[in-house]
C-alpha positions in Angstrom: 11.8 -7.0 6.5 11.2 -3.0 6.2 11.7 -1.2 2.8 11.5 2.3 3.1 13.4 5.6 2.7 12.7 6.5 6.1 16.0 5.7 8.2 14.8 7.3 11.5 11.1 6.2 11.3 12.8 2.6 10.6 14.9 2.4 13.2 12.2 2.9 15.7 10.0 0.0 14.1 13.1 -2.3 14.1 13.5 -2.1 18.0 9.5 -2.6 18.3 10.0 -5.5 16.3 13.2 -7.2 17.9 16.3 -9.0 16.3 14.1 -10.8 13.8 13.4 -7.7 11.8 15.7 -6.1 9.1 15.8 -2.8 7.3 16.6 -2.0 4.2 16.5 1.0 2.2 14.6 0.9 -0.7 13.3 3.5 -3.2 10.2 1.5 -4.7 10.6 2.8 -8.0 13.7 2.1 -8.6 13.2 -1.5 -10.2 16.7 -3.3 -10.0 16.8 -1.8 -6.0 13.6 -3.6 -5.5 14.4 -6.7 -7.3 18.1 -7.1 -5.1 16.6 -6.3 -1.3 13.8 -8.8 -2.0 16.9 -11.3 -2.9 18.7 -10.1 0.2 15.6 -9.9 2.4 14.3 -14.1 1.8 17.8 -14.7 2.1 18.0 -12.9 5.2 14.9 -14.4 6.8 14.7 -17.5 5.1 12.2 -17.3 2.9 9.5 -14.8 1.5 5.6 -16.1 2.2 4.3 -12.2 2.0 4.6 -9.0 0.6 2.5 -6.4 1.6 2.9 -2.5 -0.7 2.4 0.0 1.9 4.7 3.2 0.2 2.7 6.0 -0.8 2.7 9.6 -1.4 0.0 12.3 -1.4 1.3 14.1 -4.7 -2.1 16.5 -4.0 -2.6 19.9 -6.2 -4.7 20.9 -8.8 -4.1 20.1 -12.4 -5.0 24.1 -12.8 -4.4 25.7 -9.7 -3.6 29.0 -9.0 0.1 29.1 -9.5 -0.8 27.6 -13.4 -1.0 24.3 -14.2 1.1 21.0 -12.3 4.1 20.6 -13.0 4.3 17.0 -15.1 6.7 16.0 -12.8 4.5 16.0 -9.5 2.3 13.8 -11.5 5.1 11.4 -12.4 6.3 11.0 -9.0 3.1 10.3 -7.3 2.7 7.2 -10.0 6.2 6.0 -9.8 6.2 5.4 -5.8 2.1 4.7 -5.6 1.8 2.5 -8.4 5.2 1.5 -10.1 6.3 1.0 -6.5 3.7 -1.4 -5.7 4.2 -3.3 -8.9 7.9 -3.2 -8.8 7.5 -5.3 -5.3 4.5 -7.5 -6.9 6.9 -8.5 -9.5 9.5 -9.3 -7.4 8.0 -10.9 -4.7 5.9 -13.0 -7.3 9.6 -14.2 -8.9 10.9 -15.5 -5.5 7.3 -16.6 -4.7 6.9 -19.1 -7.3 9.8 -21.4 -6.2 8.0 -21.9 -2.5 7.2 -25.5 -1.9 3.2 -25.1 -2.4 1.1 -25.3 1.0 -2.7 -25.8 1.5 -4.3 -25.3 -1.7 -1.0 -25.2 -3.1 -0.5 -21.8 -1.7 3.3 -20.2 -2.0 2.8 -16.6 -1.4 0.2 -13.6 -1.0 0.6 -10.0 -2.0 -1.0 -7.0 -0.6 -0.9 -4.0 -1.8 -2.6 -0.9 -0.5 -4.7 1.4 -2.7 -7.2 4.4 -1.4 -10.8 5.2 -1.2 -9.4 7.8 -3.5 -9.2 5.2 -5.9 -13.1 5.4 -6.4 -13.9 9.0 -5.3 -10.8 11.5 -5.7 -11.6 14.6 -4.1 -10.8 18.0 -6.6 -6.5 18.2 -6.1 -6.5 14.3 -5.4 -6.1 13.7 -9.8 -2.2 12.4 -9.1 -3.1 10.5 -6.4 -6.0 8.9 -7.6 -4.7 7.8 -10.8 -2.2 6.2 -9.4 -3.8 4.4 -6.5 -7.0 3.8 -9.4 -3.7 1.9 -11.0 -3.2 0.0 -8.2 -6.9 -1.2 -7.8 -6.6 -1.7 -11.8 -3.8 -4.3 -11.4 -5.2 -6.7 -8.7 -7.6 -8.9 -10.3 -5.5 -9.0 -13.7 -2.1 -9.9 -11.4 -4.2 -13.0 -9.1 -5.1 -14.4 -12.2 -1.8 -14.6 -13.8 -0.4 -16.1 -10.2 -2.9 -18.3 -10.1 -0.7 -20.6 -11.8 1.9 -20.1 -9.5 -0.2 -20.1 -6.3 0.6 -17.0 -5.5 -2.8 -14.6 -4.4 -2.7 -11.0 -5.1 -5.1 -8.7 -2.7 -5.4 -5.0 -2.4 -6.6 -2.9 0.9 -8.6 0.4 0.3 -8.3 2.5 3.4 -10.1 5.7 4.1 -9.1 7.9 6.5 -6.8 6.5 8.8 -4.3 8.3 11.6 -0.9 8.5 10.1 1.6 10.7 11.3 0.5 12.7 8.6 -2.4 14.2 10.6 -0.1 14.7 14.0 0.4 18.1 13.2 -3.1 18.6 11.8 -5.0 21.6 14.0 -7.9 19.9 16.1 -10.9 21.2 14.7 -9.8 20.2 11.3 -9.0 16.6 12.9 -12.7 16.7 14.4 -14.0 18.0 11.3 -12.4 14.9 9.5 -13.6 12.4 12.6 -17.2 14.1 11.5 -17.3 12.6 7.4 -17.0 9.2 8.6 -20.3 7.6 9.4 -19.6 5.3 11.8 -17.4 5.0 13.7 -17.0 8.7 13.7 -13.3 8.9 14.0 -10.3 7.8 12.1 -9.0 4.5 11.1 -5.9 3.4 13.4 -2.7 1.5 11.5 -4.0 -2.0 14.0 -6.9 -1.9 12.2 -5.1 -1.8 9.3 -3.0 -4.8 10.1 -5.9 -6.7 11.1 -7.5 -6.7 7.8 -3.8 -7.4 6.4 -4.1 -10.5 8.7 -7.0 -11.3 8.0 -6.9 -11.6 4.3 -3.4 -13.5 4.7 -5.4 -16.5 6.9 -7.9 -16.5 4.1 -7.1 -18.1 1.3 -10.1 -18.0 -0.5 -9.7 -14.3 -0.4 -8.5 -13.1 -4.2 -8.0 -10.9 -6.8 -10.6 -7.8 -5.5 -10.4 -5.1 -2.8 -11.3 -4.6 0.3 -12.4 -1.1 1.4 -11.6 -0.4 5.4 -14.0 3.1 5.9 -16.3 3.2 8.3 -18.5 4.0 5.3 -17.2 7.3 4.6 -17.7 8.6 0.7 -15.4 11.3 -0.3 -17.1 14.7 -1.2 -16.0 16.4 -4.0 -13.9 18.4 -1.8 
C-alpha cells in the first residue's frame, strides 16, 4: 500500500508492483487522513505487519538569508510532513499493530521511518530540515520502548546522499562534485540499497530502537 500526494509518480509504482498494490492519497500531516487509509489499507490487504515513513521534504533556506529572515511558515511545513508525518503513521500503524496475533518473539509489527544524515550534521540552510528529521531520530528509541509491550519494533534509516529524482535535473559536474564528498564508494546511494537495509532490519528482529546510517561514510561540511 502507497501513501503519497504524488498521483502520477504513483501510478507508475503501482504497475511495477502488480494487482497486489494499492494507492492511496495521503497528506501525512493531516492526522484523521492517516489514521482512515491505514484502516482502509489492512483492510485492503489483509492485515498490516509493516510500516515504513518515507515522505519528506527539503524545506532548505536560511534562517537569515538574503531576502530577510524565513518565513515561519516554511519552517512549519518542513516539520509537519518530515516529522508529524512520520509520527502520524507510527501512531497509527502502532494502533492496528497491536491487535496482530504475536509471531516469533511475540513480534506483531515493525516500523521504519526514515531520518537524514542531516539529522547529525545539517549543512548552513539545512536548520528546517534538520530539526525535523533530528525529531525523527529523537522519537525512535522513546517509541520501541513504549511498543515493546505491544511487540511492535520501531527503527529509523539515516541515509546520506542517495539518487532521487531530485538530482535528475542536477548539472553533471555538480552531480560529480557530490559523487566526490562520499568516501567510499564515491558515488551516490541508489533507492535498492535503500530497500535492502529496509529488508534487512525487517528480518532482524533483534534490531530496535536506534538508527542506522546508510553513507558511504560521508560527513556533511558545513556547507
Amino acid at each position: 500500500a502507497l501513501f503519497d500526494v504524488n498521483d502520477d509518480k504513483s501510478a507508475e509504482a503501482l504497475a511495477e508492483l502488480g494487482d497486489n498494490a494499492c494507492y492511496f492519497r495521503t497528506d501525512v500531516s493531516d492526522e484523521a487522513t492517516v489514521s482512515a487509509n491505514i484502516k482502509a489499507a489492512a483492510e485492503k490487504l489483509g492485515g498490516l505487519n509493516a510500516a515504513i515513513n518515507c515522505a519528506g521534504i527539503l524545506g532548505a533556506g536560511r534562517v537569515l538569508g538574503r531576502e530577510g529572515p524565513m518565513p515561519l511558515s516554511r519552517f512549519e511545513t518542513t516539520v509537519k510532513v518530515n516529522l508529524i508525518g512520520s509520527f502520524n503513521v507510527a501512531k497509527a500503524a502502532a494502533e492496528h499493530m497491536q491487535g496482530n496475533e504475536p509471531g516469533e518473539d511475540g513480534e506483531r509489527g515493525v516500523i521504519i521511518n526514515t531520518a537524514s544524515i542531516a539529522a547529525f550534521e545539517g549543512q548552513i540552510g539545512q536548520a528546517a530540515y534538520s530539526a525535523s528529521k533530528g525529531g525523527v531520530v529523537g522519537m525512535t528509541l522513546p517509541m520501541a520502548r513504549e511498543f515493546a509491550r505491544i511487540g511492535v519494533r520501531v527503527m529509523t534509516v539515516a541515509p546520506g546522499v542517495f539518487h532521487t529524482p531530485m538530482v535528475d535535473g542536477m548539472p553533471e559536474q555538480v552531480y560529480a562534485s557530490l559523487c566526490a564528498q562520499v568516501p567510499y564508494p564515491s558515488r551516490l546511494g541508489t533507492p535498492q540499497e535503500f530497500a535492502d537495509t529496509v529488508a534487512f532490519i525487517l528480518g532482524n528482529r533483534y534490531l530496535n530502537g536506534t538508527v542506522i546510517r546508510v553513507d558511504g561514510a560521508i560527513r556533511l561540511e558545513p556547507k
